[in-house]
Each structure stands twice: as structure tokens, then as C-alpha cells.
C-alpha positions, 0 to 999 in steps of 0.5 A, a space after each residue: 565497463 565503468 559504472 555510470 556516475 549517479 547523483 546522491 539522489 539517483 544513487 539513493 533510488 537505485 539502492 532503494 528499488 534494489 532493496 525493495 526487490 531483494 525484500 519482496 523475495 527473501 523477507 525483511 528477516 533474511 535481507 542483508 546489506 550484502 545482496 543489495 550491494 551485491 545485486 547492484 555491484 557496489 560495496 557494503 560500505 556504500 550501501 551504508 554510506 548512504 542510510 547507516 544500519 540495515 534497519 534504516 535502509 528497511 524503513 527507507 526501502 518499506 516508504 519508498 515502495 509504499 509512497 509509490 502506492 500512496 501517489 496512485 490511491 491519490 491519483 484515483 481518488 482525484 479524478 473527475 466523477 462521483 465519489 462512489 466512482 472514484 473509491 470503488 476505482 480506489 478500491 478495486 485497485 488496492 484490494 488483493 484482487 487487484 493491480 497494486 503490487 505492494 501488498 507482500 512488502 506491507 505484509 512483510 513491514 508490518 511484521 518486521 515492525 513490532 521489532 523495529 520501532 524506525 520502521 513502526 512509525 514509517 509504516 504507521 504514518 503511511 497508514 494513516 495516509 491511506 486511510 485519510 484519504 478514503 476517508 476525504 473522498 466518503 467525506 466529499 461524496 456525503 456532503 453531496 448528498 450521492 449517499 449517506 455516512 456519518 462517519 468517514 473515519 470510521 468507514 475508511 478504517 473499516 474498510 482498510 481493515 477488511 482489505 488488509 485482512 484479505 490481503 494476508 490471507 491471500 499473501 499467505 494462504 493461496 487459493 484459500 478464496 475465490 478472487 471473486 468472492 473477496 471482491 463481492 464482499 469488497 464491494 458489499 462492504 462498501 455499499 454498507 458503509 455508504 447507506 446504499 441500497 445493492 442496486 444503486 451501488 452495482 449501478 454507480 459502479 458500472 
């Protein structure tokens, strides 16, 4: 049965959602251009038409997976509500705990970028990403006066911190914590962060 022909655009998607599935299960050190041809019955040689070297397909599939993410955070954090609502909503999604699915490729990216220096920027721009727009959301709900921080920044790379050292402990070591456990410290945390006292945080949060 003949192949459907694709846009450039729709070609570059297929070969990138293939990418990041043969990732997900092999690694970025065992991936080859080979599986992701073979997964979608093209040859090599389209594969690299279309991003040039291995190294840049990883960067561009690492992206793709994690802007998808990025574009939910986002959506989280501009709905209606307080700003204590909306990032305890945020977090609970992107926490390991939770329903984003990105953490085993970020995990992956992050190690496979101390040798890949296309892939270090990619993955350090997106970082910045996240990490910006916590920081927005605590910058809008202290100027609310809904509580007390004075320092944004700092708060959202803390508590980034702290999920992505969850995230590979649990990546990597299953059943080492209680899911429960990681998301009352989660919550905890956060509650510091925000000057808030434990009742009010349980309350905003329910």
C-alpha cells in the first residue's frame, strides 16, 4: 500500500514523535538513525535529509517532547483562579507523581547533554522556560498580596530543583518513595516558599 504523501512539516513531525518514542525506550546512547527509519518504513537517507546528523535529530526530538510539555505548564498556570491554585495545579502535574509524561526523556536529555553541546542549549533554553513561568505566576500572586515571597526566581528554581531531583530518583530507582510521600513534601515546599502557614496552603489547595 503506497505511503500517504506528507508536507515537510508533517514529515518532520511523524520522524520526531518516532524519535521520541524509540528514546523513551532504548536511550539516547542506543538510538539510531536506523530504528527511526525502520519504525516508520522510510530510509536512513530521509531521516537525515531532514535534520543532518543523529545528534540534531536528538535535539530537535528532546524539544519537540518537552515544548509539548511547556505548552501545558503554561495552560496551567493561565487559567482563572488564584495564583496559589494555579501552581499547586502546576505542580502536581509536573511533579514525578503526576501525569506529565516527560520526565524519562528529560532524564535521558540531561545526561546526553554533557556530551552534546546542540543539545545542552536546547535543553537549558527550555529550562529556563519552566522555571520563568513559575516564577511569573509566584511574582503575580505576591503582588496580590494572596502571600508573601520575595523572591520569585529563586522560589521557582527551588522548587524545580527539588522535583527534578524526585523525578530521577523515581526514574531510576522504583518504589524507593512512597508517591505520597514525594507529593506532601511537594506541597510542603511549597507552602515554605509562599510564607504560608500549613492550614492555609491545605485550604487554598482544596
Amino acid at each position: 500500500m503506497a505511503r500517504v504523501r506528507l508536507s515537510v512539516a508533517e514529515r518532520r513531525e511523524e520522524l520526531l514523535r518516532a524519535a521520541v518514542g524509540q528514546i523513551e525506550r532504548r536511550g539516547v546512547a542506543a538510538l539510531r538513525v536506523a530504528d527511526v527509519a525502520a519504525e516508520l518504513q522510510v530510509s536512513n537517507a530521509l531521516v537525515l535529509y531532514h535534520f543532518a546528523t543523529k545528534e540534531k535529530l536528538v535535539a530537535a526530538a528532546f524539544q519537540y517532547a518537552a515544548e509539548a510539555d511547556l505548552t501545558h505548564l503554561r495552560s496551567l498556570l493561565d487559567r482563572r483562579g488564584s495564583a496559589l491554585r494555579r501552581l499547586r495545579a502546576a505542580l502536581r502535574w509536573y511533579s514525578p507523581t503526576g501525569q506529565a509524561k516527560g520526565w524519562k526523556l528529560w532524564i535521558e536529555g540531561w545526561a546526553a547533554s554533557l556530551r552534546e553541546p546542540a543539545l545542552r542549549e536546547v535543553a537549558q533554553d527550555l529550562d529556563r522556560q519552566w522555571k520563568a513561568a513559575l516564577a511569573e505566576v509566584i511574582a503575580q500572586g505576591a503582588a496580590a498580596g494572596e502571600f508573601g515571597c520575595a523572591d520569585p526566581k529563586g522560589a521557582a528554581w527551588r522548587l524545580t530543583a527539588l522535583l527534578d531531583g524526585f523525578a530521577v530518583q523515581t526514574i531510576t530507582y522504583e518504589g524507593g518513595l512512597p508517591r505520597r510521600t514525594m507529593q506532601r513534601w511537594v506541597d510542603e515546599a511549597l507552602t515554605r516558599e509562599l510564607g504560608l502557614g500549613t492550614g492555609e496552603g491545605a485550604e487554598a489547595a482544596g
